[in-house]
N, C-alpha and C positions, 0 to 999 in steps of 0.2 A: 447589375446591382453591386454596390460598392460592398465586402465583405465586410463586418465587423469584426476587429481581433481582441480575444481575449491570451491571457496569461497564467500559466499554471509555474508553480515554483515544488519544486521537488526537492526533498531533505534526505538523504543519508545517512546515517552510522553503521559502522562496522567495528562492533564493540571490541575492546581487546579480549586475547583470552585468555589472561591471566586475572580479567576485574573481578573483584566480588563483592555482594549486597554490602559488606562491612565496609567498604571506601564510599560507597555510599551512603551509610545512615546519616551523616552530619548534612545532607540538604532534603531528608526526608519532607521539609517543609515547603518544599517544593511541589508535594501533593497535598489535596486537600484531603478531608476526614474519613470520607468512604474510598477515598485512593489509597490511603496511607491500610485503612483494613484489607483492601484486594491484596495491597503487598504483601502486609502480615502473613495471608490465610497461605501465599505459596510455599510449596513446601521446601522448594528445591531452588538453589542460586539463583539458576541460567534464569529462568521465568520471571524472578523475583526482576532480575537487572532488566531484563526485554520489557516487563512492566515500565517499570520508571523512565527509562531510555524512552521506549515509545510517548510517555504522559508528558514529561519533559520534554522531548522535541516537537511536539504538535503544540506545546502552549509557547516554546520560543518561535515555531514558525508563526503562528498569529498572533503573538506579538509585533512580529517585526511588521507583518501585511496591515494590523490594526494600528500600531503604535502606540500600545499600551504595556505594561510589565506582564512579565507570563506570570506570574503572582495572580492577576487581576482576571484568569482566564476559566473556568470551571466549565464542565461538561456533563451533560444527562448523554441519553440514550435511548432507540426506539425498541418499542418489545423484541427486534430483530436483533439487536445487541449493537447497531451502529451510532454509533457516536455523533452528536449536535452540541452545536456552544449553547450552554446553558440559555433556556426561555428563547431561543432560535432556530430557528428551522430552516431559515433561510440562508443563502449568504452572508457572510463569506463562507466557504467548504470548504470542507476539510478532511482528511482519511489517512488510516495508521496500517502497516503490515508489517509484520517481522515473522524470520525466518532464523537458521542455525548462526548466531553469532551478527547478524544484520538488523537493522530497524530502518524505514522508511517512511515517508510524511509527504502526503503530496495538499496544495493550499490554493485556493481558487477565490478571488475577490467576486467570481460571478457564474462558477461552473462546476456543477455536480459531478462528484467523481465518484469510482473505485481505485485500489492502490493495490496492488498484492506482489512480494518478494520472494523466490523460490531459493535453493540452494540447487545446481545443477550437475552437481557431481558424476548423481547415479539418478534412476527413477525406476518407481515401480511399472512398468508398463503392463504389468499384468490388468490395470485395474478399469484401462483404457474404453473396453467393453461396457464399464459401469458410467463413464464419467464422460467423453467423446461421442458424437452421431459418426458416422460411418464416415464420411469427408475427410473429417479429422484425422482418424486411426489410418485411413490410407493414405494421406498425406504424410504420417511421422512414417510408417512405415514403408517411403519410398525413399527414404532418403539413404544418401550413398554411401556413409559409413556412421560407426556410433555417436561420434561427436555431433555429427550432422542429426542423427534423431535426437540424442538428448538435446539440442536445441529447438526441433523443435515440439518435440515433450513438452518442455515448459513453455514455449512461446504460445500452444493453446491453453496450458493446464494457467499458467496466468491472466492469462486474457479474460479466460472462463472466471474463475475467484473476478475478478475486477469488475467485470459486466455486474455479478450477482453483488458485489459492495457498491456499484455504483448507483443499482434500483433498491439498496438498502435493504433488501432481504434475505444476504448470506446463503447458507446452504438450505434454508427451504424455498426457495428459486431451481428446480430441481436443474440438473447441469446438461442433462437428456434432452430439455427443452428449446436448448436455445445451440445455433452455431454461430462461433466469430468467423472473422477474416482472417486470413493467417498467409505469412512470408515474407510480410513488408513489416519494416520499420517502424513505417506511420504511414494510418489506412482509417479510411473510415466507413461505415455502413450509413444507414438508412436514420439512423439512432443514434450511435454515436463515434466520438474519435480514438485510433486507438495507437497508441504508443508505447512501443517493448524496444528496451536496451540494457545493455550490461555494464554495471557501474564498476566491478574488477572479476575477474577473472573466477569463474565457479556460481556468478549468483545473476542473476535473471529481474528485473522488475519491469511490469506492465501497468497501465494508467488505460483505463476506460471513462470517457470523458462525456457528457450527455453533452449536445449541443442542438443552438437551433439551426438551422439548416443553411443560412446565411454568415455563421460564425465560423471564425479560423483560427484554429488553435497554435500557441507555440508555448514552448514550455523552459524554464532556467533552472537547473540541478545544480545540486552545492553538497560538498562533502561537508560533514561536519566532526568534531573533533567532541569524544565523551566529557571531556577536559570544558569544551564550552556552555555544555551543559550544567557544570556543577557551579558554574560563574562564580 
């Protein structure tokens, strides 16, 4: 059987850390009505800019995949809190994560995802008990020095968020329920594709990909600049 290949495109920021909501207010317009009130209601900068950063770059990446202005781009949500282009449910897909000072966007003309970005500095691996099936916890905990477990700490605690963003149910998908694959780069199960890499030094993102069983994924990543976002 001849594969079918699909394409995932993947967006980046790595916000500065000197930005704040005030360099921003002049494209506020850039969110529609109930975006511009989620901005208001934050209380504190960092969240306010991870807001927009995220809104912003999910409406310039399907721009680009649609060909229309991200102006022209609005979004609902299912009672799970994951995000659909407006009166769509289908294709094209789309998925937002952000983390300490990073926002990412992954965009699919034909393939359901999850997206989730970690900071990998430190972790709490206390919580491993609550969050990992036994496989897992022995896996991080065999590895041969700290670097080598916080690696991969986050390579399942990513993977995990991703699977649960990509069946659209977040964290009442409980995390006890399900185990991924873990060590490879790019692997896939029964369900779906999975893809973990590190886009600079400290931070982590994973991509959980549904596919049909005959489909072969590959995937284009692009840094992107906060600056091209304010256009």
């Amino acid at each position: 059987m001849v594969k079918v290949g699909t394409k995932m495109f993947i967006y980046w920021v790595k916000t500065p850390s000197g930005l704040t909501s005030r360099q921003l207010q002049d494209r506020l317009d850039l969110l529609d009505f109930e975006e511009r009130v989620t901005y208001a209601n934050y209380k504190v900068d960092f969240k306010k800019i991870e807001f927009w950063v995220g809104r912003c770059l999910a409406k310039m990446a399907l721009g680009h995949l649609l060909n229309v202005q991200p102006s022209d781009i609005s979004f609902t949500k299912n009672e799970y809190g994951k995000l659909f282009l407006e009166n769509q449910s289908e294709p094209p897909y789309f998925n937002i994560s952000h983390t300490n000072e990073m926002v990412v966007c992954a965009v699919s003309a034909d393939s359901e995802m999850g997206i989730d970005v970690e900071k990998t500095l430190v972790a709490p691996f206390e919580v491993m008990d609550h969050v990992y099936v036994s496989e897992e916890i022995d896996w991080v905990n065999a590895q041969r020095d700290m670097n080598a477990k916080l690696h991969a700490f986050y390579m399942v605690w990513t993977r995990k968020e991703a699977v649960m963003k990509a069946v659209g149910k977040g964290f009442s998908l409980p995390p006890l329920s399900f185990t991924i694959p873990f060590d490879e780069e790019q692997v896939r199960d029964h369900e779906l594709h999975y893809y973990t890499f590190e886009p600079m030094t400290g931070y982590m993102i994973s991509i959980a990909t549904r596919l049909l069983s005959e489909q072969s994924q590959t995937y284009e990543v692009r840094e992107v600049q906060v600056a091209e976002l304010l256009y």
